[in-house]
C-alpha positions as CSV (number, residue, x, y, z in Angstrom):
1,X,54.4,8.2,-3.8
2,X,56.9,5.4,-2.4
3,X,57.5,8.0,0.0
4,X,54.1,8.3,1.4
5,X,53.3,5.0,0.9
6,X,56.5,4.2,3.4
7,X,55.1,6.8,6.3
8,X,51.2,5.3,6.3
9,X,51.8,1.9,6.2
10,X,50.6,0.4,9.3
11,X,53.9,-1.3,10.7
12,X,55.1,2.7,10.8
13,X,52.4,3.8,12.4
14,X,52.4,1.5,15.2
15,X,55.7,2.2,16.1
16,X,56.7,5.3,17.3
17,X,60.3,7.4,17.1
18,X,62.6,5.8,19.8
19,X,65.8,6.7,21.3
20,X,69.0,5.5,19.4
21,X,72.4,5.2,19.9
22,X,74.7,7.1,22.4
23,X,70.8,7.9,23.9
24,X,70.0,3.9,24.7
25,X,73.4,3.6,26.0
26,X,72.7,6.4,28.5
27,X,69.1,5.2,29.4
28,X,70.8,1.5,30.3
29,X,74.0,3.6,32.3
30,X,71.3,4.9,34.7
31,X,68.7,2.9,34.9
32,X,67.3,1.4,38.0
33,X,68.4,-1.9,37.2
34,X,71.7,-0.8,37.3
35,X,71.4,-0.4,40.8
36,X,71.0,-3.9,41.6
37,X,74.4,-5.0,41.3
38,X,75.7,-2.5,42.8
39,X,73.9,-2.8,45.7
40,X,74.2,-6.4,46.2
41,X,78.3,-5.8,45.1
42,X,78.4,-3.2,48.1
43,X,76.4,-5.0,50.5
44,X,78.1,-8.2,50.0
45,X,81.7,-6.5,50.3
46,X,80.8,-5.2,53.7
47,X,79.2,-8.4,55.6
48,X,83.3,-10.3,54.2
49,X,85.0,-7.1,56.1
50,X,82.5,-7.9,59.0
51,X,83.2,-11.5,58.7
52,X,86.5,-10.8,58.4
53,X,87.2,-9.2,61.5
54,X,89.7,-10.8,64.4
55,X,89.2,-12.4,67.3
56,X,85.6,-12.5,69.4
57,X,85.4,-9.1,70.2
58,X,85.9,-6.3,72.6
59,X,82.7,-7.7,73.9
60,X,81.7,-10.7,74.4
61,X,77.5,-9.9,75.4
62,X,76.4,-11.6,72.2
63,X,78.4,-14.8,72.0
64,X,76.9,-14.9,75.5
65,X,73.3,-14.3,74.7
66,X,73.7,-16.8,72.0
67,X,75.7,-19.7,73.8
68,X,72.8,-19.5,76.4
69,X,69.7,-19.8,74.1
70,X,71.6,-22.6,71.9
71,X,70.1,-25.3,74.0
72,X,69.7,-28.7,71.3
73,X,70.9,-26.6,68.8
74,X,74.4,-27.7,67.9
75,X,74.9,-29.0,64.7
76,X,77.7,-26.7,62.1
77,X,74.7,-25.1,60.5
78,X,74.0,-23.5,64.0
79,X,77.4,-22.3,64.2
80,X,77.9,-21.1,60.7
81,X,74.7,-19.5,60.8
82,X,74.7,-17.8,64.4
83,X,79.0,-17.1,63.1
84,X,77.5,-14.5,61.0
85,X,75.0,-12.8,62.8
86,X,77.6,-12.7,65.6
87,X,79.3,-10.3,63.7
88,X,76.4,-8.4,62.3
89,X,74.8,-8.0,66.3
90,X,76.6,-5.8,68.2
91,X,75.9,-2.7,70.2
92,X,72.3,-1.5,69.9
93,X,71.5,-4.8,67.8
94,X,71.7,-6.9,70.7
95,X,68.6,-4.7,72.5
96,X,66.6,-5.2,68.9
97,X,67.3,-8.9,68.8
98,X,66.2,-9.3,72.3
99,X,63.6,-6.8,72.4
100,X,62.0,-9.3,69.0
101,X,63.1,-12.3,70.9
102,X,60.9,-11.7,74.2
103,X,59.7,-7.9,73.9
104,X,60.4,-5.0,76.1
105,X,61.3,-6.9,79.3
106,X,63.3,-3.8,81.0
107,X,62.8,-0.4,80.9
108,X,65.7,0.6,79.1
109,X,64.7,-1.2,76.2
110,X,61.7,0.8,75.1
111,X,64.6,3.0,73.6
112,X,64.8,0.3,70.5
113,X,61.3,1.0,68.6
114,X,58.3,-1.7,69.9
115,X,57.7,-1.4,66.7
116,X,60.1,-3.1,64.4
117,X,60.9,-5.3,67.4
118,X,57.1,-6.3,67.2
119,X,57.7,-6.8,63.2
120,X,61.2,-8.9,63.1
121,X,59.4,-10.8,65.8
122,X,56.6,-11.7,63.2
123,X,59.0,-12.3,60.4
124,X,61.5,-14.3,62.5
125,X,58.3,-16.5,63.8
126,X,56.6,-16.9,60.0
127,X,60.0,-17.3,58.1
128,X,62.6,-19.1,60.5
129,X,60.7,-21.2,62.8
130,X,62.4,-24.6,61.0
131,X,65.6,-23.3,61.5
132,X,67.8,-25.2,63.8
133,X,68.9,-22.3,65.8
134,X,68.2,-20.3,68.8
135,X,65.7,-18.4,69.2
136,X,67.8,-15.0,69.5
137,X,69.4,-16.3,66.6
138,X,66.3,-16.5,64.6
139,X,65.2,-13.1,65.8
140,X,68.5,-11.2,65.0
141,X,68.4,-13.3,61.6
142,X,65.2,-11.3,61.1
143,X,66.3,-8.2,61.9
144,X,69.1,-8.2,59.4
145,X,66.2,-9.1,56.5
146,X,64.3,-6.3,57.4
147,X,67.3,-4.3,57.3
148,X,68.5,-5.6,54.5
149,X,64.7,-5.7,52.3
150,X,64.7,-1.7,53.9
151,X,67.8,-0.5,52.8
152,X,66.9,-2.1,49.2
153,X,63.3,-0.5,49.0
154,X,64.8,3.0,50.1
155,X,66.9,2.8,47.2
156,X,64.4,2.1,44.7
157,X,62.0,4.8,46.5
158,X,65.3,7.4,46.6
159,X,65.5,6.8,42.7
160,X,62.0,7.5,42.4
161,X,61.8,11.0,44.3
162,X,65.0,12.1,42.7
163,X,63.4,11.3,39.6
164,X,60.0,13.0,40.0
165,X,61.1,16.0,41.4
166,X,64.1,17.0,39.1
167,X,62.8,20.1,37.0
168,X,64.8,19.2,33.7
169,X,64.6,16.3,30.5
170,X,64.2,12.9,31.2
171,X,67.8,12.5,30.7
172,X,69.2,14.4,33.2
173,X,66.6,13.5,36.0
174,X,68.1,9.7,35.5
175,X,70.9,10.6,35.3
176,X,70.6,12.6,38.7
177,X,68.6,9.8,40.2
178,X,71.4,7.3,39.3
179,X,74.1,9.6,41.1
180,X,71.8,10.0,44.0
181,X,71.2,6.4,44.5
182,X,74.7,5.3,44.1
183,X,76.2,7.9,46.9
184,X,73.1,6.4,48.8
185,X,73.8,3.1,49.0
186,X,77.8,3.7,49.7
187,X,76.6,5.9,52.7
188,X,78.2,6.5,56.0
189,X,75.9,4.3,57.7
190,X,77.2,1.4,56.2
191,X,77.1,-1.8,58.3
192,X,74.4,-0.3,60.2
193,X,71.9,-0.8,57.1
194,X,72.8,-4.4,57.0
195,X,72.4,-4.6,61.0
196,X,69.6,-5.5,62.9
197,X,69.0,-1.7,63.8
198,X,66.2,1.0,63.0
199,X,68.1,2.6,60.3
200,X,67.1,1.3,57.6
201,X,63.9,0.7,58.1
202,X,63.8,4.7,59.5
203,X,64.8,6.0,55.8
204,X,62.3,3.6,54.0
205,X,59.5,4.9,55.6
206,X,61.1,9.2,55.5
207,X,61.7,8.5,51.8
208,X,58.8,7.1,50.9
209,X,57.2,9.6,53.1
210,X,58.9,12.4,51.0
211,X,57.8,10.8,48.0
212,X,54.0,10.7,49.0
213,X,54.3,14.7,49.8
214,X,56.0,15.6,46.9
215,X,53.0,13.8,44.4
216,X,51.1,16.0,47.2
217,X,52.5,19.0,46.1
218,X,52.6,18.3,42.5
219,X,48.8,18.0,42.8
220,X,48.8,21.0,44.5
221,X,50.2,22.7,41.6
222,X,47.5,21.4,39.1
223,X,44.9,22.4,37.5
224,X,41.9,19.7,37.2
225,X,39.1,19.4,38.8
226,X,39.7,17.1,41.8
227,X,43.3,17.6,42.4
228,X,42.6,19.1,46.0
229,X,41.4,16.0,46.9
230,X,44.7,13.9,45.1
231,X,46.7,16.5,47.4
232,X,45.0,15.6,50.8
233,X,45.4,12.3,50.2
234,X,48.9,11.9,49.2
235,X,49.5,14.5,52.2
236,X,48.1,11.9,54.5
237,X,50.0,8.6,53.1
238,X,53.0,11.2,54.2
239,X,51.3,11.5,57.1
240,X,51.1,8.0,58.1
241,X,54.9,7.3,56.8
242,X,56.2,9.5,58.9
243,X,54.3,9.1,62.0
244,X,55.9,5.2,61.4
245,X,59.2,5.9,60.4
246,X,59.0,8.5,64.3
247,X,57.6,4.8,65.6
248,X,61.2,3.4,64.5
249,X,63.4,6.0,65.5
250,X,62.3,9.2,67.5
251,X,64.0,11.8,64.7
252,X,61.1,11.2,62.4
253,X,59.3,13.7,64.6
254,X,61.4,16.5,62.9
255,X,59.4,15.8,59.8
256,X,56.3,17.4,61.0
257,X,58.5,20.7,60.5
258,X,57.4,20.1,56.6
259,X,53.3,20.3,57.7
260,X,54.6,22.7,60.3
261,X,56.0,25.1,57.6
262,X,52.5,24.3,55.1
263,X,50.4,25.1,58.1
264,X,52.2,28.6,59.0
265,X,52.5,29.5,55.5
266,X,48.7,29.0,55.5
267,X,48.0,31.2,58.3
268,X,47.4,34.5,57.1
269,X,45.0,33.3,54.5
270,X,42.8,31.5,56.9
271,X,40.6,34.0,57.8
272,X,39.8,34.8,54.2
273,X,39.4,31.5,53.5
274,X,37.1,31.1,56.0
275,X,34.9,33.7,55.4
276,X,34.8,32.3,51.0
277,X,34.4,29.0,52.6
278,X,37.0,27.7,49.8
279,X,36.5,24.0,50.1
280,X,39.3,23.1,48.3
281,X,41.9,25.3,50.9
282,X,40.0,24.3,53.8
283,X,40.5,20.4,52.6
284,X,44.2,21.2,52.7
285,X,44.3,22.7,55.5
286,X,42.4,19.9,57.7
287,X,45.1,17.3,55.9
288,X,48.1,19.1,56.7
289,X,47.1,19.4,60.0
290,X,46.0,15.4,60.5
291,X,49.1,14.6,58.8
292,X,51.0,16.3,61.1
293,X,48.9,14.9,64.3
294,X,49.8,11.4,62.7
295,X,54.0,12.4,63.0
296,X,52.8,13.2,66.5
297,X,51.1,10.2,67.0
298,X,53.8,7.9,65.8
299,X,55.9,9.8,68.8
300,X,53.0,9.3,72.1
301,X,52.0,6.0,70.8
302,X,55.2,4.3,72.2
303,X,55.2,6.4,75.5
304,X,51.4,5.9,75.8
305,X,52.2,1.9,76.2
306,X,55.0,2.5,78.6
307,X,53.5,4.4,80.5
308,X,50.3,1.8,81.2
309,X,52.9,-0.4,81.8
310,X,55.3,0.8,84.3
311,X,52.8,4.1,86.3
312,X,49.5,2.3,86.5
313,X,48.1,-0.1,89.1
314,X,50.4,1.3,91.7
315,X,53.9,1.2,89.6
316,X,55.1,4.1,89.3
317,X,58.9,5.6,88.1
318,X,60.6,9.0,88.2
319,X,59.4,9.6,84.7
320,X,55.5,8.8,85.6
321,X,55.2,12.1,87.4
322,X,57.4,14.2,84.4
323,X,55.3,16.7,81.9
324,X,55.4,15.1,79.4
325,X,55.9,11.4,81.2
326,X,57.9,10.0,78.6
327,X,60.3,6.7,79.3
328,X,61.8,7.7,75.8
329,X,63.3,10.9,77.4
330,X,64.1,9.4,80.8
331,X,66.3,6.2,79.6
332,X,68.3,8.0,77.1
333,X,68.9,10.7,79.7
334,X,69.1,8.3,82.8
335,X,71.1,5.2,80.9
336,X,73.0,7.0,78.1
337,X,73.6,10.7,79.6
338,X,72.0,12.3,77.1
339,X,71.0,15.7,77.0
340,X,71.6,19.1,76.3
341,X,75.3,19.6,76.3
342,X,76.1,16.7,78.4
343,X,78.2,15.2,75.3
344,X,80.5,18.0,75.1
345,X,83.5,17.0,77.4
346,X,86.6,16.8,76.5
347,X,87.2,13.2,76.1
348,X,84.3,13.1,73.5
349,X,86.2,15.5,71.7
350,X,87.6,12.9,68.6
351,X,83.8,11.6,67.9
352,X,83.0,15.4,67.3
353,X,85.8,15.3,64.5
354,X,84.4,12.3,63.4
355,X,80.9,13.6,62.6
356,X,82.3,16.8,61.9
357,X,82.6,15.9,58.0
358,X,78.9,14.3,57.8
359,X,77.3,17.0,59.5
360,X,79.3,19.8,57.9
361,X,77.7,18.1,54.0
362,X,74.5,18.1,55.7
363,X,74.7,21.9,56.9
364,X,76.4,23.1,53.6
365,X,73.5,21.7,51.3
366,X,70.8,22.3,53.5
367,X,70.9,26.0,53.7
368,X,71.7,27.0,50.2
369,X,68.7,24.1,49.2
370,X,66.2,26.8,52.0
371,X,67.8,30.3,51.1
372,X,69.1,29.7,47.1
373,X,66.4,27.3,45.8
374,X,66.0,29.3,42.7
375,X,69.6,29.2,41.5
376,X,69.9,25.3,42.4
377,X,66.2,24.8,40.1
378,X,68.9,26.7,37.6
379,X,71.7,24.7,38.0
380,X,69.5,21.5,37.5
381,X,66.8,22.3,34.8
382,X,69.3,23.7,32.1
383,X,68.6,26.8,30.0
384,X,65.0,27.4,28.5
385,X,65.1,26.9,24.9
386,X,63.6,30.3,24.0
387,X,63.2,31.3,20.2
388,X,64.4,35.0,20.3
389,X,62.2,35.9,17.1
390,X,59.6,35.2,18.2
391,X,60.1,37.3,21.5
392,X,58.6,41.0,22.0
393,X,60.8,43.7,23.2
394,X,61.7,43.9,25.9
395,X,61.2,40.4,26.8
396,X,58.6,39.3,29.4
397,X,60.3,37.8,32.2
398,X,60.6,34.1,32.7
399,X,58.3,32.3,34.7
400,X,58.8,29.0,36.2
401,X,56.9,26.1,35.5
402,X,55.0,23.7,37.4
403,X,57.8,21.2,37.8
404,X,59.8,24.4,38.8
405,X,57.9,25.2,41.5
406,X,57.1,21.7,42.9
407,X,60.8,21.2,43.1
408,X,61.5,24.6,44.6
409,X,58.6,24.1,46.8
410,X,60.0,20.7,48.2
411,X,63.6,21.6,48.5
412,X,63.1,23.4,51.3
413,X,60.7,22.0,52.9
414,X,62.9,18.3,52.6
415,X,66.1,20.3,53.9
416,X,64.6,21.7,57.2
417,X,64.9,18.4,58.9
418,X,68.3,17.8,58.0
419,X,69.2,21.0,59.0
420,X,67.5,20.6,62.7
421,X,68.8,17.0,63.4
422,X,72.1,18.2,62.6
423,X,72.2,21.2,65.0
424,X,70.7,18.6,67.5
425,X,73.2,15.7,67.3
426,X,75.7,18.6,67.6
427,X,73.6,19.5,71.1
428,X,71.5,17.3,71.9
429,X,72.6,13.4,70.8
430,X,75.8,11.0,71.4
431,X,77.4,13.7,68.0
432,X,79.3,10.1,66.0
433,X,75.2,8.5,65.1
434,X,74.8,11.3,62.5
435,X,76.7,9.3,60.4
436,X,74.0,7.0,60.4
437,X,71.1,8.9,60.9
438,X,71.8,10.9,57.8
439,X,71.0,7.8,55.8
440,X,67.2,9.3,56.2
441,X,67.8,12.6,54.9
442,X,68.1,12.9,51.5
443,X,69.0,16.2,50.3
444,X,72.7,16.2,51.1
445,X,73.1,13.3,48.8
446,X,71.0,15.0,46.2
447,X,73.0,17.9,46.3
448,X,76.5,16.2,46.1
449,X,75.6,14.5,43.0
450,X,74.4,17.7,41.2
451,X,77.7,19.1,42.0
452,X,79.0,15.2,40.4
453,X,76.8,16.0,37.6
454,X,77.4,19.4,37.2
455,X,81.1,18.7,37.3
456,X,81.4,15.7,35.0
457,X,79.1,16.9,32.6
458,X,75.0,16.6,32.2
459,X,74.5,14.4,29.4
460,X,71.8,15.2,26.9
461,X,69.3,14.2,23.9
462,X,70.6,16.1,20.8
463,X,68.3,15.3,17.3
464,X,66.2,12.8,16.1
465,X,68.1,10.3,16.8
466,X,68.9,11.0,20.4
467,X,73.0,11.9,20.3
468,X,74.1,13.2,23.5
469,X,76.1,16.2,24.1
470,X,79.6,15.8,24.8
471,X,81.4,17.4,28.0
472,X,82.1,21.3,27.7
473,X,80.2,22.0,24.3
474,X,76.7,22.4,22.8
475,X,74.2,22.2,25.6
476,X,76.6,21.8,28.2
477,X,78.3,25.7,27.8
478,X,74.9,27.0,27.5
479,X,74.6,25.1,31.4
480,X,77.7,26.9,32.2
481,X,77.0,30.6,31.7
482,X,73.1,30.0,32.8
483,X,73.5,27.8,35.9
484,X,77.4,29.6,36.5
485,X,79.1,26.0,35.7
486,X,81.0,23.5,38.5
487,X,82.5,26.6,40.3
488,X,78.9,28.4,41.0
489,X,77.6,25.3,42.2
490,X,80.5,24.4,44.5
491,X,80.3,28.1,46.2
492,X,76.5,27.6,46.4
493,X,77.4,24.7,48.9
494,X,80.6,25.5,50.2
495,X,82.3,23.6,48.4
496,X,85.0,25.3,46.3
497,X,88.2,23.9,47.8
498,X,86.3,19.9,47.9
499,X,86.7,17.9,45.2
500,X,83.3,15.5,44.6
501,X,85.3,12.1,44.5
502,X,87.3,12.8,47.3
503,X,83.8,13.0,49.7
504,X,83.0,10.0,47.8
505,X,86.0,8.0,48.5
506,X,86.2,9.0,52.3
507,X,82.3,7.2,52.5
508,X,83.9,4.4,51.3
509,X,86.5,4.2,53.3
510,X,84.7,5.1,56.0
511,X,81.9,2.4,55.6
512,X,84.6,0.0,55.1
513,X,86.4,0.8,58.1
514,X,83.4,0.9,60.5
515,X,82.5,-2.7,60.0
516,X,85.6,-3.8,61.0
517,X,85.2,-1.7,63.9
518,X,81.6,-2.7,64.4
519,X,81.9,-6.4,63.8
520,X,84.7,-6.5,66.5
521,X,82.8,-4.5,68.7
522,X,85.2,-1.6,68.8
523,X,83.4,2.2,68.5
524,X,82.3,4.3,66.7
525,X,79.1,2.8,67.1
């Protein structure tokens, strides 16, 4: 009776079983919060390299721009202040800063997003109009916010895909999303997420982008009654995400290849559906293909402007009478030589070894993530607990659940772009910016932790009372002969004779490196 009496009182009731133990200490290792430190740890150890850095630089066009504005302002605050975000605005930050500062005065500048110069503008005019500084100043000191505020919210959005689409236990998918994360904010990019450049803002917008299609899909996949309608909608908050994330930087066109690859897959269905007038495909077959006019969108919208602007009330350039007329096009080929080829010369030959390692991770987890989706789902979800008793003979085979196939489903999809944009910097782009570009793209990060994961051991909830199984026994050898252990997932990506930490470490040094460079005004840019 005391027994009974113990399990209905109303205090037990009320509170359910809860993780103990080794399980809480897990949950606290990876959870977002976490992340906070680290980021803040990592951001503020790059801006005392940048700071750091001798003399004024190879060039001087900053100190220029800002000794010309400073007018009254000349107090040490000015200095300290404008000290900083001397370092921080170099190369393409100096068009941003400018392009906030007084807009798109030449045409050259209309490479460097109307957009976000539009936004910094509006952030540096609400936030920093007390401010005893230039106005360039207060313009570049807005663009390293946004930068900053961007780089933070794609980490907390990164978290959150990783999260949602991992097919496995709550335990592994944060622990997966941790690993993610962390590799995300030590990325190459580095000082160029802290800069007043398009980056950052670029792979908030993709990610969360990603993460809008992927609750798309997982609606796609469900059963109730008005899930159709869930789907178009999340497909068009992609949509719009994408089509301003293209508005920032011109590669977030290559994610209409994800609506591209829905709307082909459709295809040979449409004339069926069409003649069953299914509602519900015919609904996801109009958003798919409005989502994917909104990427396009985001692309003309900026070349629309220009082109009122410089071919219209007898102005006209070379690029007015071009099919497409785009400025976009014109400048990077007419100012920065860029175009098909044109990079590959000799001299340039040391900034192909530079991207080389980048876009090698890129290609080597993109194509096993299109072509060998099913063993990676393996590799991540674990074994199925099946009870053999209770199993006919011969057993039925295994089918894969819904969060199976979401994840499978947006994989691929989410390593297509990757795959393009690399074989286009390799063709196409000045090769040494996918290393910051690829902050965007999430899959090759994804893909390196699961190998970190994999390798190190996936940690698990074992009992009632939420123990966690130790490396190399219990759950973690059933991993190892279903998913083929660290050595089945290296060969899946190419990576047998790499080592996860040494990748790691070379980020790091990398990152570290390149502000130094950066903040002196030295390449790689």
């Amino acid at each position: 009776m005391d027994i009974i009496r113990t399990y209905l009182t109303t205090s037990r009731i009320s509170q359910p079983a809860s993780l103990r133990g080794k399980a809480v200490r897990h949950l606290e290792l990876t959870s977002i919060r976490r992340l906070i430190p680290i980021f803040a740890a990592w951001k503020g150890l790059i801006l005392l390299i940048a700071l750091a850095s001798p003399g004024p630089g190879y060039d001087t066009s900053t100190r220029i721009l800002f000794d010309r504005q400073r007018g009254e302002h000349d107090s040490w605050f000015a200095y300290g202040l404008e000290h900083v975000l001397l370092r921080l605005t170099r190369w393409d930050g100096i068009y941003f800063a400018s392009g906030s500062a007084h807009g798109q005065v030449y045409e050259q500048e209309w490479a460097f997003s109307p957009l976000l110069s539009r936004a910094t503008s509006t952030v540096a005019r609400v936030l920093f109009s007390p401010l005893p500084i230039s106005s360039i100043a207060k313009n570049a000191l807005a663009g390293v916010l946004v930068s900053q505020l961007s780089h933070f919210l794609a980490v907390l959005v990164l978290y959150d895909l990783i999260h949602f689409v991992t097919p496995s236990t709550d335990l592994r998918k944060r622990q997966l999303a941790f690993t993610t994360t962390c590799l995300y904010i030590f990325s190459p990019a580095g000082i160029f997420l802290s800069a007043p450049y398009g980056e950052a803002s670029f792979a908030f917008l993709n990610l969360l982008g990603l993460l809008c299609y992927a609750h798309a899909i997982q609606n796609r996949y469900a059963r109730f009654a008005d899930a159709f309608q869930h789907d178009a909608c999340w497909t068009l908050a992609a949509g719009i995400c994408f089509g301003l994330a293209t508005m920032i930087r011109t590669n977030g066109l290559l994610s209409g290849l994800i609506f591209a690859w829905d709307i082909i897959t459709m295809f040979p269905r449409m004339q069926s559906i069409m003649r069953t007038r299914d509602g519900e495909q015919i609904t996801r077959f109009l958003a798919t293909l409005t989502a994917g006019a909104l990427v396009a969108i985001g692309f003309a919208a900026p070349q629309v402007l220009a082109y009122l602007e410089y071919c219209t009330n007898g102005n006209t350039r070379p690029w007015c009478t071009a099919l497409p007329p785009s400025i976009y096009t014109f400048v990077q080929s007419h100012y920065w030589n860029v175009g098909f080829l044109r990079y590959w010369t000799l001299s340039n030959l040391p900034l192909f070894a530079l991207a080389l390692p980048v876009g090698w991770l890129m290609v080597a987890s993109a194509l096993p993530s299109i072509l060998q989706t099913e063993d990676l789902n393996r590799a991540i979800a674990g074994p199925k607990q099946v009870d053999a008793r209770s199993q006919p003979y011969p057993p039925p085979p295994q089918t894969s659940s819904r969060e199976e196939k979401v994840f499978m489903h947006c994989l691929q999809r989410f390593a297509l772009p990757q795959l393009v944009l690399v074989g286009l910097a390799a063709t196409s782009f000045h090769v040494q910016i996918i290393n910051r570009i690829s902050s965007g793209y999430p899959v090759w990060y994804l893909m390196l932790a699961v190998q970190i994961c994999v390798s190190g051991g996936w940690q698990e909830e074992r009992g009632s009372e939420g123990r966690m199984g130790q490396r190399g026994s219990g759950v973690g050898d059933e991993d190892k002969v279903a998913g083929g252990g660290e050595e089945s997932v290296a060969g899946l990506f190419g990576f047998k004779n790499v080592k996860p930490e040494w990748v790691v470490r070379g980020m790091v040094t990398y990152a570290a490196v390149q502000a130094g460079l950066y903040a002196s005004f030295l390449p790689p840019a």
